[in-house]
C-alpha positions as CSV (number, residue, x, y, z in Angstrom):
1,X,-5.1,-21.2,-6.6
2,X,-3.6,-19.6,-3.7
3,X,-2.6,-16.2,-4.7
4,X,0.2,-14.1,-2.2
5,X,0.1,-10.3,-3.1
6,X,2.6,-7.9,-2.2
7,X,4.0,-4.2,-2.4
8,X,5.9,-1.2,-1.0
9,X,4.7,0.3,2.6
10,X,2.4,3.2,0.5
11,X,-1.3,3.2,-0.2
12,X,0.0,4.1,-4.1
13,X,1.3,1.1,-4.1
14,X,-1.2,-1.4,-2.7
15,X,-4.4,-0.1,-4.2
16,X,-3.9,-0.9,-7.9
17,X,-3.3,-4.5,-6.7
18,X,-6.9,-4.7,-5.2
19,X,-9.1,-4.9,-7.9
20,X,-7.1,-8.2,-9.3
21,X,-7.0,-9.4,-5.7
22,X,-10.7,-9.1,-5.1
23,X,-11.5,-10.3,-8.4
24,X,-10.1,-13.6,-7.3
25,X,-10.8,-13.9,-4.1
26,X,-14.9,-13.7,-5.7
27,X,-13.6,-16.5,-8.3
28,X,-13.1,-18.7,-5.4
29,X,-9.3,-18.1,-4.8
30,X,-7.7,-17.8,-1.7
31,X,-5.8,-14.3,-1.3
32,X,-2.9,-12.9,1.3
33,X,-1.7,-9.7,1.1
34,X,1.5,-9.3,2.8
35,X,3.0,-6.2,3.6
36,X,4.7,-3.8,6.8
37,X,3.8,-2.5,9.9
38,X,3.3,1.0,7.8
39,X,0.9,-0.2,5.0
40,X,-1.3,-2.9,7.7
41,X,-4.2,-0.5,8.2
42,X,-5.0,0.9,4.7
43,X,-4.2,-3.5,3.8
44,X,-6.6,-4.4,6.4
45,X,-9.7,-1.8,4.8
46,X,-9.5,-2.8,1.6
47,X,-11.0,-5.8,3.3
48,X,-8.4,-8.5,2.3
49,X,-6.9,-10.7,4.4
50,X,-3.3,-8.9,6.1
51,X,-0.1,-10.9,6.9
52,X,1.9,-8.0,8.4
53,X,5.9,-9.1,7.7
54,X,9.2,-7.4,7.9
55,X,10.1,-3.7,9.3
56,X,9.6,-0.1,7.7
57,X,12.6,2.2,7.2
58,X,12.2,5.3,7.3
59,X,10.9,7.7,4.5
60,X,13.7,8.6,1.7
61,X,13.5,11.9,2.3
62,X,15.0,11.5,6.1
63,X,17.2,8.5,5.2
64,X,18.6,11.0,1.5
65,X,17.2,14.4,1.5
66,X,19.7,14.9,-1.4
67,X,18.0,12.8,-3.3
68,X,14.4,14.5,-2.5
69,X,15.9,18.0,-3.9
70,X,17.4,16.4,-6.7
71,X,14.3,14.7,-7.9
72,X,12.3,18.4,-7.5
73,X,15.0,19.9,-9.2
74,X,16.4,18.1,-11.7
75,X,15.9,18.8,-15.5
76,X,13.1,17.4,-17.4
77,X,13.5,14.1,-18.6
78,X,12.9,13.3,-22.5
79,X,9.9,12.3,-23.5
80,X,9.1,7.8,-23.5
81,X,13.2,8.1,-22.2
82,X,12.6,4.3,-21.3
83,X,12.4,3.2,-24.9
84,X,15.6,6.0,-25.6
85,X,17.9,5.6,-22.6
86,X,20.9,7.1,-24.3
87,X,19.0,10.5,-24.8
88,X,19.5,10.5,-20.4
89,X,22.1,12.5,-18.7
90,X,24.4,11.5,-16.2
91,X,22.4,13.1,-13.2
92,X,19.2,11.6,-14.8
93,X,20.7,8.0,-14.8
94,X,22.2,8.5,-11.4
95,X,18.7,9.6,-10.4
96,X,17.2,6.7,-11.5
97,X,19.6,4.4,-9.9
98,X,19.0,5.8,-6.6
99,X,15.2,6.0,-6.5
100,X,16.0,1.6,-8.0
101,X,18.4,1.4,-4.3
102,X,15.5,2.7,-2.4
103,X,13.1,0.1,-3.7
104,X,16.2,-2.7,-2.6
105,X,16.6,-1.0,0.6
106,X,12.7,-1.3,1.6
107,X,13.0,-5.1,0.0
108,X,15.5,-5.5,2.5
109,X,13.5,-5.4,5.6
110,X,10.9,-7.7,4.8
111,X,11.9,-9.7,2.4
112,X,13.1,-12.5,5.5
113,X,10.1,-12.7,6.6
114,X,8.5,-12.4,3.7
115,X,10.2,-15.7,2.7
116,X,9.3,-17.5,5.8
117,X,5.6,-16.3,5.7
118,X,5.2,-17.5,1.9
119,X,7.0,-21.3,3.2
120,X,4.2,-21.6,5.6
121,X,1.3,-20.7,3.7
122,X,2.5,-22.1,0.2
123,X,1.1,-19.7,-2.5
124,X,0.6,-21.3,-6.2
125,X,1.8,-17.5,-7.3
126,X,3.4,-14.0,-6.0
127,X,1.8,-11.0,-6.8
128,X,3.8,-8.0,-6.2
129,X,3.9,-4.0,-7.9
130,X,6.5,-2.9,-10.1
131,X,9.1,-1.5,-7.0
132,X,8.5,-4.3,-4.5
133,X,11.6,-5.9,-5.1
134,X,11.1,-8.8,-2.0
135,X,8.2,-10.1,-4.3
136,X,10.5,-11.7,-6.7
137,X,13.0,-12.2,-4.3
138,X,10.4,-14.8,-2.5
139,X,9.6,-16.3,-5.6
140,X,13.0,-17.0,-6.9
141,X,13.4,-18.8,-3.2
142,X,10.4,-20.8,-3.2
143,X,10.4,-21.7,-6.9
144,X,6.9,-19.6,-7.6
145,X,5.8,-17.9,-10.8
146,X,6.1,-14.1,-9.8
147,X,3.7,-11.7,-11.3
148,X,4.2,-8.0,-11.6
149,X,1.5,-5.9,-11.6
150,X,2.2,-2.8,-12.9
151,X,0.8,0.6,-10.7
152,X,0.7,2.8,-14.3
153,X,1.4,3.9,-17.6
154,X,4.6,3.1,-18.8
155,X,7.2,0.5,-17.1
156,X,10.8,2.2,-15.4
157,X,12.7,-1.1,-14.9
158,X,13.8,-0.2,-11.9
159,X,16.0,-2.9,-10.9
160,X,18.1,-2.6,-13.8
161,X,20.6,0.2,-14.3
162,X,19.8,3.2,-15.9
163,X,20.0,2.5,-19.6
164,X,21.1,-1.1,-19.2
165,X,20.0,-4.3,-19.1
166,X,21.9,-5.6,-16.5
167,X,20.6,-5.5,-12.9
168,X,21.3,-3.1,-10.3
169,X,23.5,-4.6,-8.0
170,X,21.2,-3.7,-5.1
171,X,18.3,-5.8,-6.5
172,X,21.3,-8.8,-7.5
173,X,22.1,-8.6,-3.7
174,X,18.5,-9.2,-2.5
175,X,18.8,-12.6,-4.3
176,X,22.7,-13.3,-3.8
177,X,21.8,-13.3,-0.3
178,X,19.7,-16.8,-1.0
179,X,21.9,-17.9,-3.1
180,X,19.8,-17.6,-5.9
181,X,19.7,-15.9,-9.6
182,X,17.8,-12.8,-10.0
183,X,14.8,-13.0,-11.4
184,X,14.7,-11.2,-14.5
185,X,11.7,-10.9,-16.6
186,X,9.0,-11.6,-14.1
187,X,7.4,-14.9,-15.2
188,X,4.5,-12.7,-16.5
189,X,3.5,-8.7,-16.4
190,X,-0.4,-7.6,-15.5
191,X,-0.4,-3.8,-17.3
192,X,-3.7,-1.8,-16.3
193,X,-2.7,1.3,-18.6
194,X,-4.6,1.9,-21.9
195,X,-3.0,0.7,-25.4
196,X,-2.7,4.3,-26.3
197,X,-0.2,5.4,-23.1
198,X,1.1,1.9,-23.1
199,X,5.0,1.6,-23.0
200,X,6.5,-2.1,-24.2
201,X,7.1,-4.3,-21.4
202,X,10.2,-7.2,-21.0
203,X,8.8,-10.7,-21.2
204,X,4.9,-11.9,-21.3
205,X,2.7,-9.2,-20.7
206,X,-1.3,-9.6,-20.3
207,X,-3.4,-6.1,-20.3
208,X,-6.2,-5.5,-17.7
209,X,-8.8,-2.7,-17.3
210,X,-8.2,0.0,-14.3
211,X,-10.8,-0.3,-12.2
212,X,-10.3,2.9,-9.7
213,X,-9.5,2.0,-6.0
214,X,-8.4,5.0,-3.9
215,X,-9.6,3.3,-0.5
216,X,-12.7,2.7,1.6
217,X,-15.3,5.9,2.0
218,X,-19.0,7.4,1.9
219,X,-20.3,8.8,-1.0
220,X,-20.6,12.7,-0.5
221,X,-24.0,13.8,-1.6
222,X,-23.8,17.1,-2.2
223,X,-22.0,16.0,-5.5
224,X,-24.8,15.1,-7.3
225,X,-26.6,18.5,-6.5
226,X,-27.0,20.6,-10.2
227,X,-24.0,23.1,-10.2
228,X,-24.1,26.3,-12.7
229,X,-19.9,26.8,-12.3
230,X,-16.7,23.7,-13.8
231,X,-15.6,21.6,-10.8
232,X,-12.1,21.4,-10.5
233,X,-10.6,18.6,-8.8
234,X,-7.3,19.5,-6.7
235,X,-5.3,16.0,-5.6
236,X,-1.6,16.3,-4.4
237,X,-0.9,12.5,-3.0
238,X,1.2,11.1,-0.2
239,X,4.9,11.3,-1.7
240,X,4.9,14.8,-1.2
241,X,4.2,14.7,2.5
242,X,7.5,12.8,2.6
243,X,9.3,15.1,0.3
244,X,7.9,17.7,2.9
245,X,10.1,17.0,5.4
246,X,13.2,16.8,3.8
247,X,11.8,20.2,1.7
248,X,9.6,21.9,4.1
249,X,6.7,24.0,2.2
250,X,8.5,24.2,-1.4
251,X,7.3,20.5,-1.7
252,X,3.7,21.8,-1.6
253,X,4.0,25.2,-3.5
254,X,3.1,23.5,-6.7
255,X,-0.5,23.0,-4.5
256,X,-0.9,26.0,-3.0
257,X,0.1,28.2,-6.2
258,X,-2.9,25.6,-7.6
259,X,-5.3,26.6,-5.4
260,X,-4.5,30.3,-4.9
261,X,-4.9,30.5,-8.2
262,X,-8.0,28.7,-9.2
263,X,-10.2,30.2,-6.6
264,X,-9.6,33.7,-9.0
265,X,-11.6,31.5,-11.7
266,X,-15.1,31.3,-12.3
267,X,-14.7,27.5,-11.0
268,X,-15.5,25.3,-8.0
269,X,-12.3,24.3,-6.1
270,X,-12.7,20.9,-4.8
271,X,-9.1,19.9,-2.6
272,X,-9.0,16.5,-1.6
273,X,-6.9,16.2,1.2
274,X,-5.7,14.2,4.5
275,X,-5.4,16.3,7.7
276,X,-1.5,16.3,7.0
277,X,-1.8,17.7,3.5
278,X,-4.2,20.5,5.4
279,X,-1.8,21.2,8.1
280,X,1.2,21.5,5.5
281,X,-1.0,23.7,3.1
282,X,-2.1,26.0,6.5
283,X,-5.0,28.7,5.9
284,X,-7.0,28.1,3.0
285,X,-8.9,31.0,0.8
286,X,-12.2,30.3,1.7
287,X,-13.9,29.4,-1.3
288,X,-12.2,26.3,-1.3
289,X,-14.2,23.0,-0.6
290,X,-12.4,20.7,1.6
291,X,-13.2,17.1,1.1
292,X,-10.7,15.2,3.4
293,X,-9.9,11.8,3.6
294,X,-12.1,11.1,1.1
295,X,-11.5,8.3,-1.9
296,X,-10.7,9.9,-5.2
297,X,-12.8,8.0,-7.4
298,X,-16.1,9.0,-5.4
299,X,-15.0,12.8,-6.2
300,X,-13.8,12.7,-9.1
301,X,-16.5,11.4,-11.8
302,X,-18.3,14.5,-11.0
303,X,-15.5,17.3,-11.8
304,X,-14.8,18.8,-15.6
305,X,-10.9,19.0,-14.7
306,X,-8.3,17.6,-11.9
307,X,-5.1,19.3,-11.3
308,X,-2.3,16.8,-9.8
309,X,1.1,15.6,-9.4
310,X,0.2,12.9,-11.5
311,X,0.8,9.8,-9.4
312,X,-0.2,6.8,-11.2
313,X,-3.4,5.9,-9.2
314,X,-4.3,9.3,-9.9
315,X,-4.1,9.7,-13.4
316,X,-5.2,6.4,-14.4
317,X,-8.6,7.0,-12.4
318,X,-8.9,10.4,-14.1
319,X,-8.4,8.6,-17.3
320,X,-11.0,5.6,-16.7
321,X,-13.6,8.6,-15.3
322,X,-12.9,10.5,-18.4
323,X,-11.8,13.7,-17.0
324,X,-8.9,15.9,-18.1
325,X,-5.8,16.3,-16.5
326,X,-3.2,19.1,-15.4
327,X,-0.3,17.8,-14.3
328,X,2.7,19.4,-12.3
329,X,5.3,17.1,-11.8
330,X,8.0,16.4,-9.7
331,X,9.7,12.8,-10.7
332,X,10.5,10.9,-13.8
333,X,8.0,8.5,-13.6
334,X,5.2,10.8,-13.4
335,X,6.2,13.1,-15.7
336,X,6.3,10.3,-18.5
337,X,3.0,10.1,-17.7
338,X,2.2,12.7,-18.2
339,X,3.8,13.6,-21.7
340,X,2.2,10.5,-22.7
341,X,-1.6,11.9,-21.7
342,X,-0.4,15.2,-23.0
343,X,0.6,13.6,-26.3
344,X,-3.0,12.1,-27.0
345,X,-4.5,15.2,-26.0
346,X,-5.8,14.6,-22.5
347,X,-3.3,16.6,-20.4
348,X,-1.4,19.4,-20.4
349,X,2.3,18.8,-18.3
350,X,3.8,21.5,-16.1
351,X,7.2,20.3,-14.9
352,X,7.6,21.2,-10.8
353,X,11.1,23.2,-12.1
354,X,9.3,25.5,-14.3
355,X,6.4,26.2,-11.9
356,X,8.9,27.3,-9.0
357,X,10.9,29.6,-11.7
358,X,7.8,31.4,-12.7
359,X,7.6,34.5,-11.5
360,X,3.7,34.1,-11.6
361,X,3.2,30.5,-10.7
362,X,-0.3,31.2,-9.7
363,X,-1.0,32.5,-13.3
364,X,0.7,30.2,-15.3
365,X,-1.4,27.3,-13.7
366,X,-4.4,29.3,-13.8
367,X,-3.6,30.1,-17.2
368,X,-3.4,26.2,-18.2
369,X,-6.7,25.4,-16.3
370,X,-8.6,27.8,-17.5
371,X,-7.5,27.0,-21.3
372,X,-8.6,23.2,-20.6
373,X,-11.9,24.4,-19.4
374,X,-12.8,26.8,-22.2
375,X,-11.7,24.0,-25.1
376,X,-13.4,21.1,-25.5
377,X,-10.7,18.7,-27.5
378,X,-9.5,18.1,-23.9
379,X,-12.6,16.1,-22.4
380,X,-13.2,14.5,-25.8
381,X,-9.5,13.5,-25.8
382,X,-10.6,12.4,-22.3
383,X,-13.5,10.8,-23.1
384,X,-11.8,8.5,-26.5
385,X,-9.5,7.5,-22.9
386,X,-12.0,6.6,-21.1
387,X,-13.9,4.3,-24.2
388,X,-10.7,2.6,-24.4
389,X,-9.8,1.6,-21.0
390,X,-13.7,0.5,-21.0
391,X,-13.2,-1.6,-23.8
392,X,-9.9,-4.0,-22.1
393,X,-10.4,-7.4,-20.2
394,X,-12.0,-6.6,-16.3
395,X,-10.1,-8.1,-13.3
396,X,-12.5,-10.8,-13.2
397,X,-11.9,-11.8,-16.7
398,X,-8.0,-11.6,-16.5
399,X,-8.0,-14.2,-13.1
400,X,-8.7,-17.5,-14.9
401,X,-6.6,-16.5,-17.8
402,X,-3.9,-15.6,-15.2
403,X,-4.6,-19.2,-14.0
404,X,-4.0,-20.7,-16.9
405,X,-0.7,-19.0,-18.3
406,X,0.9,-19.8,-14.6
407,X,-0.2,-23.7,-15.2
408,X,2.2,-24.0,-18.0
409,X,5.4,-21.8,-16.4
C-alpha cells in the first residue's frame, strides 16, 4: 500500500500524522509526506520521506489581522457548540467561516501541485488532517480513498458552513476548479481522542491511540533528578507567534501573566519555549527554567501540572502522560477542548477574554494552579484519561485494519 500524507504548513498539524505514518512505513508500506516550503524541515526530522509541493501564504494574522483580534476577543463559545450549532451567534458563525476560508486559501497554493505530485507517484490512499483542504481535493481528482486524520478532541467541520451542512463555498471552489464534486464525508475518519472527550464524527470513523510526537530531541537529564517542590509545565505553541504580529505582546500576556505568577508559588516553573516565544516573552524572573526547543512529551511525563493554550497536540499528550491541565484559551477549537477535559474533571478552562479583563490576571491563574495542585481529583481525573487512551488500538494495530476498510471503498 502506498500511503500519501498531507497537512497545513504548521508543526501542529503534521505531528499527529506521524505516529500512523511511521507505523506503516514499519508494516512494510511505502509513505510520502507532502507538504510546503514552510513545513519541509520539521517534515524532513520526523524522518519521513518529504515531497515539498505548492507555495506558503503568508500567516493570517498579516493577510486578516481582524480576524486575529476577533478570535482573542470574541465571547466564549457554548459548550460541544458542534453538536448545537443554533446555540452560535452571528459573529461566532462568521468566525468560524473565516478561520474554514483560510484553510481553502492555504489549499489553494498547493493543491496544483499537490495533484501532479500524487499522478506521478500513484498513492493507493491520501492521508491528510482535518484543515488540509488540498488532501481531498487530490483525491476527488485522482479517484483515491481520502483519509482524515483528525489532530484532536472533538471535530469543527470546517469546510461546511457554520451550522450547516452544506459546504463552504471556498472548499466547493477548490474542487469546482477540477471539475469535480466535493468530497464530503471523507471516505473514512482516524480519531486519536479518547471516548470520553470524543465528539461524533460524519461518515466511518475508526479510533486510534495518541501516541505523543512533538518533534525530534535529547532527553534532558536533570528531569529524572528527585525534586522536593510540583513541577509545572508552561507550553504556549506556535499560533500565537503568528497572532503576535498582528497583536503585538497582548497575544502572549496570557504567558507572561502565567509565569509571573507561578514563580510566587511554592512550585518549579518549567517554560518550554523556541527562541521566538523567548524573544516575544523578553526578561524572564529568574527562577524560571528555560527548556527551549525542546519536544513536549520528553518534559512533560515528569511535571504534576501544565498550564497551556490548549492546542490539540498539547492537550492530548498531557492527557496520554496523565497530567492535569490549565487551559487559557484563545479560539473555538481549543476552548471545546477544553470544556470537554474540564467536564471530566481533568482541566480547569480560563477563556483568553476573561484573563485580559482581570484586574489580577496573575492571581487568578495562580489562584487556578495552585487549587489543581493542592487537590488531588485532578490527577486522578488525569490518570482514569490516561488508562483510557492506553486502553484504544496503537498505530500499528489501526494500519492493516486501515488496509482493509480502503480495499472495499
Amino acid at each position: 500500500m502506498r500511503l500519501l500524507f498531507t497537512s497545513l504548513a504548521t508543526p501542529q498539524h503534521l505531528y499527529p500524522l506521524v505516529p500512523l505514518a511511521w507505523a506503516a512505513r514499519a508494516a512494510g508500506h511505502e509513505v510520502v509526506f507532502a507538504g510546503t516550503p514552510a513545513i519541509a524541515a520539521a517534515a524532513v526530522h520526523t524522518g519521513l520521506p518529504v515531497a515539498v509541493v505548492g507555495t506558503d501564504r503568508p500567516p493570517n494574522s498579516l493577510t486578516g489581522p481582524g480576524t486575529t483580534a476577533a478570535t482573542y476577543g470574541h465571547d466564549r463559545f457554548p459548550p460541544d457548540w458542534p453538536l448545537r450549532p443554533h446555540r452560535l451567534t452571528a459573529g461566532q458563525r462568521a468566525l468560524l467561516d473565516q478561520l474554514g476560508r483560510n484553510s481553502a486559501a492555504a489549499a489553494d497554493a498547493m493543491t496544483g501541485e499537490l495533484i501532479a505530485f500524487a499522478r506521478a507517484w500513484r498513492p493507493d490512499v491520501i492521508v491528510h488532517d482535518t484543515a488540509s483542504f488540498a488532501g481531498p481535493v487530490a483525491a476527488a481528482v485522482l479517484g483515491l480513498p481520502n483519509v482524515r486524520h483528525l489532530t484532536g478532541v472533538g471535530l469543527r467541520p470546517m469546510e461546511r458552513k457554520a451550522g450547516s451542512w452544506d459546504p463552504l463555498s471556498e472548499y466547493a471552489a477548490l474542487f469546482d476548479r477540477h471539475n469535480v464534486p466535493p468530497r464530503l464525508p471523507p471516505t473514512l475518519t482516524i480519531d486519536p481522542s479518547p471516548r470520553s472527550l470524543r465528539l461524533p464524527v460524519d461518515g466511518l470513523c475508526l479510533e486510534q491511540r495518541f501516541v505523543p510526537y512533538n518533534g525530534a530531541g535529547t532527553q534532558p537529564h536533570w528531569l529524572l533528578a528527585p525534586r522536593k517542590r510540583p513541577r509545572v509545565c508552561v507550553s504556549w505553541g506556535y499560533s500565537v507567534l503568528s497572532a503576535a504580529l498582528a497583536l503585538g505582546r497582548e497575544a502572549i500576556m496570557p504567558c507572561l501573566a502565567t509565569i509571573t505568577g507561578l514563580v510566587e508559588l511554592d512550585v518549579e516553573v518549567v517554560l518550554l519555549a523556541t527562541a521566538r516565544h523567548l524573544m516575544l516573552l523578553g526578561g524572564l524572573p529568574p527562577a524560571v527554567r528555560v527548556v527551549e526547543s525542546t519536544p513536549l512529551h520528553l518534559v512533560l511525563a515528569d511535571c504534576d501540572l501544565i498550564v497551556h493554550q490548549a492546542g490539540d497536540g498539547t492537550a492530548l499528550t498531557a492527557a496520554a502522560l496523565g497530567v492535569p491541565q490549565l487551559t487559557v484559551t484563545s479560539k473555538p477549537d481549543p476552548a471545546l477542548t477544553s470544556d470537554r477535559l474540564a467536564a471530566v474533571g481533568a482541566a480547569i478552562h480560563l477563556a483568553y477574554r476573561d484573563v485580559a479583563a482581570d484586574p489580577q490576571p496573575r492571581k487568578l491563574i495562580a489562584d487556578a494552579a495552585e487549587k489543581m495542585l493542592a487537590d488531588s481529583s485532578y490527577r486522578a481525573a488525569a490518570a482514569r484519561l490516561r488508562r483510557e487512551m492506553d486502553g484504544q488500538p496503537a498505530p500499528a494495530q489501526v494500519v492493516p485494519v486501515l488496509g482493509r476498510l480502503l480495499e472495499r471503498s
